[in-house]
C-alpha positions as CSV (number, residue, x, y, z in Angstrom):
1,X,270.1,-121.8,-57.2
2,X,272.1,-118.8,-56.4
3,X,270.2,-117.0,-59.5
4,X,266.9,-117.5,-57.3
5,X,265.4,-113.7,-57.2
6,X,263.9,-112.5,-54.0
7,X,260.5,-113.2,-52.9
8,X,258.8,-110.1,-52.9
9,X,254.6,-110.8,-52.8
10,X,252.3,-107.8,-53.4
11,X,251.7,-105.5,-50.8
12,X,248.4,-106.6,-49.4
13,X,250.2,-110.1,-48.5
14,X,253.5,-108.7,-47.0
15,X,252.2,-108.9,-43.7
16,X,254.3,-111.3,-41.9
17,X,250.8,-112.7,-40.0
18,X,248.7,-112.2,-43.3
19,X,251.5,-115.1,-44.9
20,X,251.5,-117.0,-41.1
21,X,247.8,-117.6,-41.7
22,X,247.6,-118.5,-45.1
23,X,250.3,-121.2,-44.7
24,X,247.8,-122.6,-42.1
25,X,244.1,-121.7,-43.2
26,X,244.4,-121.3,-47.0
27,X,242.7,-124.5,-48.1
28,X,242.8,-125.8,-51.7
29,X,239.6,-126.4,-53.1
30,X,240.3,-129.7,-55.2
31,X,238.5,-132.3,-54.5
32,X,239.7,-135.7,-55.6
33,X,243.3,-134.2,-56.6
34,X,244.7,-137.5,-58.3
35,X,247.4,-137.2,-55.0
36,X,244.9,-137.9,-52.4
37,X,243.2,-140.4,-54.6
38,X,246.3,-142.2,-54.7
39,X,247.2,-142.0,-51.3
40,X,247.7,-145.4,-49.2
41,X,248.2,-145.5,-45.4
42,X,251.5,-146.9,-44.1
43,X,252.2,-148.0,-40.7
44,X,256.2,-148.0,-40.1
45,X,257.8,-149.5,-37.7
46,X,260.2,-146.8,-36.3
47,X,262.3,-148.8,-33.8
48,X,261.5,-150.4,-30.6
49,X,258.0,-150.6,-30.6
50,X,257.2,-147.1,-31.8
51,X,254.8,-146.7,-35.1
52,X,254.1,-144.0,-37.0
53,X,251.7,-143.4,-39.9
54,X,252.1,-141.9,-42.9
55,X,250.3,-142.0,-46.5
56,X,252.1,-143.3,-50.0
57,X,250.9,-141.5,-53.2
58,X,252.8,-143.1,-56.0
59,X,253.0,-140.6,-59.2
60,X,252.7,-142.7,-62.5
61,X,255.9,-140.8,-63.5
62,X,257.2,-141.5,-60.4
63,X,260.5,-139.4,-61.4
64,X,261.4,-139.4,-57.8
65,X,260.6,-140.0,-54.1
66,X,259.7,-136.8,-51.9
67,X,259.2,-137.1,-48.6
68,X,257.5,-134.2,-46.2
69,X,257.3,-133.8,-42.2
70,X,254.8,-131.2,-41.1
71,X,255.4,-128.6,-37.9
72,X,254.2,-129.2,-34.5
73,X,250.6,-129.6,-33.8
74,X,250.2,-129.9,-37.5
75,X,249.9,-133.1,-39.8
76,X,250.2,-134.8,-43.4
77,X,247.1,-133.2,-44.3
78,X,247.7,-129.5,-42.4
79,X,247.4,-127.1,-45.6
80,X,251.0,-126.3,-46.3
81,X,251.9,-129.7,-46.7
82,X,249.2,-130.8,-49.4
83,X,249.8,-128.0,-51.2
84,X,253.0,-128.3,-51.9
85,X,252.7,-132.4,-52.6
86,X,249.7,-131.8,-54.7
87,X,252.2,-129.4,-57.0
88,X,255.0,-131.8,-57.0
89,X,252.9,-134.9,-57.3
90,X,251.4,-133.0,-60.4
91,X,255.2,-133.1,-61.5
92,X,255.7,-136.2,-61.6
93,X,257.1,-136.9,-57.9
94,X,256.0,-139.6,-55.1
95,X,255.0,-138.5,-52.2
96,X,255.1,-139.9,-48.6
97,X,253.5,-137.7,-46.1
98,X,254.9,-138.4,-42.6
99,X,252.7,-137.8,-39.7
100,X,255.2,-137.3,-36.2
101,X,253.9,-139.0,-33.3
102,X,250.8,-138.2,-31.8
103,X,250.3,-136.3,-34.6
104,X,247.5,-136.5,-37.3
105,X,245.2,-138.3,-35.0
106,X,247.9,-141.0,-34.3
107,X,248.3,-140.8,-30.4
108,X,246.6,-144.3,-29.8
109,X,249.5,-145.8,-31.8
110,X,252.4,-145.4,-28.8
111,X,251.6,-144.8,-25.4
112,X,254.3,-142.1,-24.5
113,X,253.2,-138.0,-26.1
114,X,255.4,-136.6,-28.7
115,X,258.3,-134.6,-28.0
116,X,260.6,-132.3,-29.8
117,X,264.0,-134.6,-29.0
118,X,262.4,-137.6,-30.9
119,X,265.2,-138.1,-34.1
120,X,265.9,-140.9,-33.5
121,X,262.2,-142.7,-34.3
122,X,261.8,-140.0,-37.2
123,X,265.0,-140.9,-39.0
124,X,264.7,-144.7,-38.7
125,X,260.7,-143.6,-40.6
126,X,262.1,-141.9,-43.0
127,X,265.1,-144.4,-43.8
128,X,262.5,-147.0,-44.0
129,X,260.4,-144.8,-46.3
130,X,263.4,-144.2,-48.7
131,X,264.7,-148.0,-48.5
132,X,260.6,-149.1,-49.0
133,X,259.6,-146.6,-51.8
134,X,262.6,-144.8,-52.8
135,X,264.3,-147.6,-54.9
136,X,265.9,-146.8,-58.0
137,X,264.6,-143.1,-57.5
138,X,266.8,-139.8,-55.8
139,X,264.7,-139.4,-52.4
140,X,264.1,-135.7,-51.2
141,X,263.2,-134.5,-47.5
142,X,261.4,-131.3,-46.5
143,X,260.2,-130.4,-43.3
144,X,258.0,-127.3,-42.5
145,X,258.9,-125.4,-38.9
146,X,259.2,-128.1,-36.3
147,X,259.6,-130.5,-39.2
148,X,262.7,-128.6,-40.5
149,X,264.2,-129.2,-37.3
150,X,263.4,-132.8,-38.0
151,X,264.8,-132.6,-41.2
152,X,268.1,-131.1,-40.6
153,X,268.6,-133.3,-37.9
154,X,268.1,-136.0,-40.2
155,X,270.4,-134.2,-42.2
156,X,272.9,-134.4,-39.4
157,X,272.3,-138.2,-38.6
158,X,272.9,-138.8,-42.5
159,X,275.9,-137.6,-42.2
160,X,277.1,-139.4,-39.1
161,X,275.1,-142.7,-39.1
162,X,276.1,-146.0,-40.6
163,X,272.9,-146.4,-41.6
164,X,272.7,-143.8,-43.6
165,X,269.5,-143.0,-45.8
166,X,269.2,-144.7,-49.2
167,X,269.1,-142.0,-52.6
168,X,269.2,-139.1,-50.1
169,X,269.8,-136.2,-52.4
170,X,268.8,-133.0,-50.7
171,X,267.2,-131.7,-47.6
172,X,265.1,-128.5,-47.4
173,X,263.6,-127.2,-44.2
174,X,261.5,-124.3,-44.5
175,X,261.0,-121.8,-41.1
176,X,262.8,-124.3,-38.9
177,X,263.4,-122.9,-35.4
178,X,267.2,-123.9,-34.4
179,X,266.3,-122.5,-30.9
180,X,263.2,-123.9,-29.5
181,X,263.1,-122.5,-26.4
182,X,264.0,-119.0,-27.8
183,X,260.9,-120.0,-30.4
184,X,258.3,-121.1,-27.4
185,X,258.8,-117.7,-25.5
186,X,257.9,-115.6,-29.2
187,X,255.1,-117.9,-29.2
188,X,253.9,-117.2,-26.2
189,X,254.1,-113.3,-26.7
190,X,252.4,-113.1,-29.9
191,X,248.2,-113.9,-28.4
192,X,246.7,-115.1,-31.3
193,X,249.3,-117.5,-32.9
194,X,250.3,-118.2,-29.2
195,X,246.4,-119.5,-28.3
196,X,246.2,-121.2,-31.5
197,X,248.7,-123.3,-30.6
198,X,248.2,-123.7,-27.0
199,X,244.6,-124.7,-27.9
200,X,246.0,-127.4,-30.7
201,X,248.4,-128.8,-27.7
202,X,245.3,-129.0,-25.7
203,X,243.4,-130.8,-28.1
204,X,246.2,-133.6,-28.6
205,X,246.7,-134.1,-25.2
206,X,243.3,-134.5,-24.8
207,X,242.8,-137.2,-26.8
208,X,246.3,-138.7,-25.7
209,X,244.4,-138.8,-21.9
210,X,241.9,-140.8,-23.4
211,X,244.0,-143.5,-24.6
212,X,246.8,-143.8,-22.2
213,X,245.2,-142.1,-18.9
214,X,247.6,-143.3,-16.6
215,X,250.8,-141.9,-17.8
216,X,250.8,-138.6,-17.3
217,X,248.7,-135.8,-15.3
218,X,247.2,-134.8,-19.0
219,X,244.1,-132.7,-17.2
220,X,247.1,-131.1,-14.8
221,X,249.4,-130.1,-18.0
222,X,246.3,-128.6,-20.3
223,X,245.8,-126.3,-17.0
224,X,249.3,-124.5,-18.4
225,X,248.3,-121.0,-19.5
226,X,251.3,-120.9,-21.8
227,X,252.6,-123.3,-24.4
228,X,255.7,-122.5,-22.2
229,X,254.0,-123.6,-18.7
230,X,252.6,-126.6,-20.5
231,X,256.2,-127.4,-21.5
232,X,257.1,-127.7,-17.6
233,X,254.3,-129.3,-16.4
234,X,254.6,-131.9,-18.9
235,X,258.6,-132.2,-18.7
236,X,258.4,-132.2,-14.7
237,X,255.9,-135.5,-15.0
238,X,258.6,-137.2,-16.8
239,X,261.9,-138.7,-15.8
240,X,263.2,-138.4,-19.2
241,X,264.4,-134.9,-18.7
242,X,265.9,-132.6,-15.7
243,X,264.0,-129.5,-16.6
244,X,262.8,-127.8,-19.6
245,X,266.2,-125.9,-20.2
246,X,267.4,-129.7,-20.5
247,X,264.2,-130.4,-22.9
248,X,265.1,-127.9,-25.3
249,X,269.1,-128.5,-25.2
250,X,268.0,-131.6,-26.4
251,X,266.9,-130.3,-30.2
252,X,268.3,-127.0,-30.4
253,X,271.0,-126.7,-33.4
254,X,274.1,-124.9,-33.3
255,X,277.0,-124.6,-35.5
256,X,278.6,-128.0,-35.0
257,X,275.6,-129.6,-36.3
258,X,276.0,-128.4,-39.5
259,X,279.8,-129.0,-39.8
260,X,280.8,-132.3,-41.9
261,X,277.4,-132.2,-44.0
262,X,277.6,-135.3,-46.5
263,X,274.0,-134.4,-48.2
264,X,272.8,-131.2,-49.2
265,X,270.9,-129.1,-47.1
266,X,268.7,-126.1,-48.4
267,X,267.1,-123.7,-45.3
268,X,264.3,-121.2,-46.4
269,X,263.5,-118.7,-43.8
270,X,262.0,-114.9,-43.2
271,X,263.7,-111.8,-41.6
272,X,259.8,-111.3,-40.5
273,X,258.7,-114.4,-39.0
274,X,256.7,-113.9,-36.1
275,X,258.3,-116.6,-33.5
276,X,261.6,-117.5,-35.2
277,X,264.5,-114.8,-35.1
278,X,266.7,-114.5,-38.3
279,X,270.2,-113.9,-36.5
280,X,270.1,-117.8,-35.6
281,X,271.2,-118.1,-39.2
282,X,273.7,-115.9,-39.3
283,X,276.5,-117.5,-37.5
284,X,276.4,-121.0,-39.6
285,X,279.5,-122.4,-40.8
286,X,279.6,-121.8,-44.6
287,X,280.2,-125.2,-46.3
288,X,279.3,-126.0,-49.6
289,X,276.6,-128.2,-48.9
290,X,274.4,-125.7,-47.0
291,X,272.9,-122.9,-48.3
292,X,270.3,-120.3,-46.8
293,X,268.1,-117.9,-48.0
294,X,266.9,-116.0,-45.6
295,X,263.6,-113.2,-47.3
296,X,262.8,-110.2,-46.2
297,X,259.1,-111.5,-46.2
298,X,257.3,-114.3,-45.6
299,X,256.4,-115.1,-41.8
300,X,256.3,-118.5,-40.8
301,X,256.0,-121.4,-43.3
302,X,254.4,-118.2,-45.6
303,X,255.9,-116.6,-48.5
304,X,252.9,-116.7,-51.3
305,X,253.6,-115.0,-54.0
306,X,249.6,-114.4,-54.6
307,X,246.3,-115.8,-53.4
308,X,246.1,-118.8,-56.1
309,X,248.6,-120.4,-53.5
310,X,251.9,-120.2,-55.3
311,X,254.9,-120.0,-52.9
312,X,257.7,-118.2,-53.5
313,X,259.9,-122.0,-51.9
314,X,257.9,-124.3,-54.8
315,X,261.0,-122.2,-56.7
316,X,263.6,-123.7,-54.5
317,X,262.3,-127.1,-54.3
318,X,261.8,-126.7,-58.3
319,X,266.2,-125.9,-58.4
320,X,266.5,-128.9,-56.0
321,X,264.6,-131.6,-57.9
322,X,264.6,-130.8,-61.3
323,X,267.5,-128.7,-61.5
């Protein structure tokens, strides 16, 4: 994998915000890709009481299981994701799209919202995905932003857990913010990626009001002007957490999270990206089952090569799985 050359995209693309936007808006036009077709809902029971939905496409190959989590405020279908399992479907690999709580027009399925600190519901999905579809088959886990914090927790969990996940072979998380907190405040000062998210956060907790009203203040927490005030409001109605600082501390990743890694852990991340700083990579422990390419381009959850939709990662997940 070490062989891997650089990404470097054309210069009309090497915008960092030019790549951000792509990974979100840049829709494939294929209707009835053969991966949707074969897509079937799954409801998994995550662990005391909590379900969460995701979508099974078996590939006739079926060479091997790959499972994705989106970022925050995205979903299964959010662009990035079905992009990359169209490609790999194509290849021959299952794919189980996970949808996170609340996410993907889920939040009537469990009354309390989504939050960040939530591994423990996420890995026991996709343990039951592996066990359920992954038999026989190496499994695969990649996680975009917020979902590559997901997945390298899940990497961590692996690693520690006696229930450990079944044909895990390799991890990738691709832009995953080790710092949360550090990755709200960037948010926040960039104005359009920071409205387009505050507006998304709006939007779920919207709908989450309509289905379990008496919770939380929802109509007080969407009056947040920031994604960061919103994060307050909704931490101060709950007595799940002392504060935000508390909030945070409870999914950022440091160094001893990565130490004693029993399955292999790719991270793919930019120097450019727009709300994630590239020195939180550089003070990992080397260990031979992490490695981390960190590009001079890409922005967040980015790096296309052109505008046919090739990114420059389908490289690393191609070393990964078939290498």
């Amino acid at each position: 994998m070490d062989t891997l050359r650089p990404f470097k995209p054309p210069i009309h693309l090497r915008h960092p915000f030019v790549q951000t936007v792509l990974a979100s808006l840049m829709r494939q036009n294929i209707p009835d890709h053969p991966m949707d077709k074969a897509a079937s809902p799954v409801v998994i029971n995550a662990g005391k009481g909590v379900r969460l939905l995701g979508h099974y496409s078996k590939s006739p190959q079926n060479k091997a299981l790959l499972v994705l989590i989106h970022g925050w405020e995205g979903s299964m279908d959010s662009n990035y994701i079905q992009r990359t399992s169209r490609r790999f479907y194509d290849k021959g690999i299952s794919i189980f799209r996970l949808n996170l709580r609340d996410h993907g027009n889920t939040h009537h399925l469990n009354p309390e919202p989504f939050n960040g600190s939530l591994i423990r519901e996420t890995y026991e999905a996709v343990r039951k995905v592996a066990k359920d579809f992954g038999q026989k088959l190496p499994v695969y886990l990649a996680g975009f932003s917020m979902g590559g914090n997901f997945t390298i927790r899940v990497a961590r969990e692996h690693s520690r857990n006696k229930q450990s996940i079944p044909n895990l072979k390799h991890c990738i998380a691709v832009s995953p913010p080790l710092h949360p907190k550090s990755a709200t405040e960037m948010m926040d000062s960039k104005l359009i990626i920071g409205k387009y998210f505050l507006d998304k956060w709006r939007q779920s907790l919207a709908k989450k009001n309509v289905h379990f009203p008496d919770l939380h203040p929802y109509p007080n927490i969407m009056e947040g002007k920031t994604v960061m005030e919103m994060t307050d409001r909704i931490v101060a109605s709950s007595a799940e957490f002392k504060n935000s600082d508390d909030y945070f501390n409870s999914y950022t990743l440091g160094p001893k999270d990565f130490e004693k890694l029993k399955v292999d852990l790719t991270i793919v991340t930019s120097a450019d990206d727009p709300i994630i700083r590239p020195d939180e990579f550089r003070d990992l422990p080397k260990s031979s089952k992490l490695r981390i390419f960190i590009q001079k381009y890409g922005g967040h959850n980015g790096f296309y090569e052109n505008l046919k939709g090739d990114c420059w990662y389908f490289r690393v997940f191609d070393k990964v799985i078939f290498e």
